[in-house]
N, C-alpha and C positions, 0 to 999 in steps of 0.2 A: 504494500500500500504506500510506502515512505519511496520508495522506486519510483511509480506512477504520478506523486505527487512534486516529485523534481522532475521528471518531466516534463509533466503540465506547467511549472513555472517554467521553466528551461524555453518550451516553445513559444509561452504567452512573453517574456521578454524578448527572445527573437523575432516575433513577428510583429512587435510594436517599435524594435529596434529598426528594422528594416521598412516601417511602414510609415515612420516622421518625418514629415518635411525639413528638407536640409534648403538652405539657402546657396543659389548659386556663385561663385564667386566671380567676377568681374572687374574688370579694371575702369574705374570710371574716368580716366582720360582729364582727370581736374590738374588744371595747371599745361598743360601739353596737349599740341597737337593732335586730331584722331588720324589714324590711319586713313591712306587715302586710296581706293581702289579701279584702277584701269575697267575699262570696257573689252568686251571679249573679242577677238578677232575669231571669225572662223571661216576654214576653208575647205570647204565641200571636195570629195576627190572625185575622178571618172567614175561614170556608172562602171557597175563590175558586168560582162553580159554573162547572163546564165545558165548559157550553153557551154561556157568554158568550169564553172563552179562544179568541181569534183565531190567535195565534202559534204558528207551526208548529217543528218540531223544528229542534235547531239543526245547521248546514250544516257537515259533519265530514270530514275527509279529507285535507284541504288540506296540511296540513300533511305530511303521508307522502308526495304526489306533489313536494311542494318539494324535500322533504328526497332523494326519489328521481332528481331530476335535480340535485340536489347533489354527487350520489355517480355519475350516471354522469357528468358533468361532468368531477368530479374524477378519472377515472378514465382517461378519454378524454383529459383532460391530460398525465396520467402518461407514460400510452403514447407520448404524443408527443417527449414528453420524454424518456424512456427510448429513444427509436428516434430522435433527432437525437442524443443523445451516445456511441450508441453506431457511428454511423454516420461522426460528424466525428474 
């Protein structure tokens, strides 16, 4: 019960540590010049023609089957864990 109960504090200050507003910091420029910023130049290249473009789309997915065995992983851990201590 005294486990459970630093826990619950543990996470209740964690999640109000991380949930205060912090003030940004900034420089406010008093006394001094502000920075001064140029305008963009931009220059368009040739069209590419798309008869010549060899490369194929690019290869996508990948990342959701990782992330998917990330999560049953984790999950399948859990359970284990949870069924050895509550078992010892």
């Amino acid at each position: 019960m005294r486990t459970r109960l630093i826990a619950t504090v543990a996470a209740l200050a964690a999640a109000a540590a991380l949930s205060a507003p912090v003030a940004a910091v900034a420089d406010d420029y008093v006394g001094t010049t502000p920075p001064t910023v140029l305008g963009e130049q931009i220059q368009r290249s040739a069209p590419v023609d798309p008869g010549r473009h060899t490369v194929g789309l690019p290869v996508t997915g990948g990342d959701i089957a990782e992330l998917t065995l990330v999560g049953v992983g984790a999950i399948g851990l859990g359970t284990i864990l949870v069924r050895r201590r509550r078992s010892a």
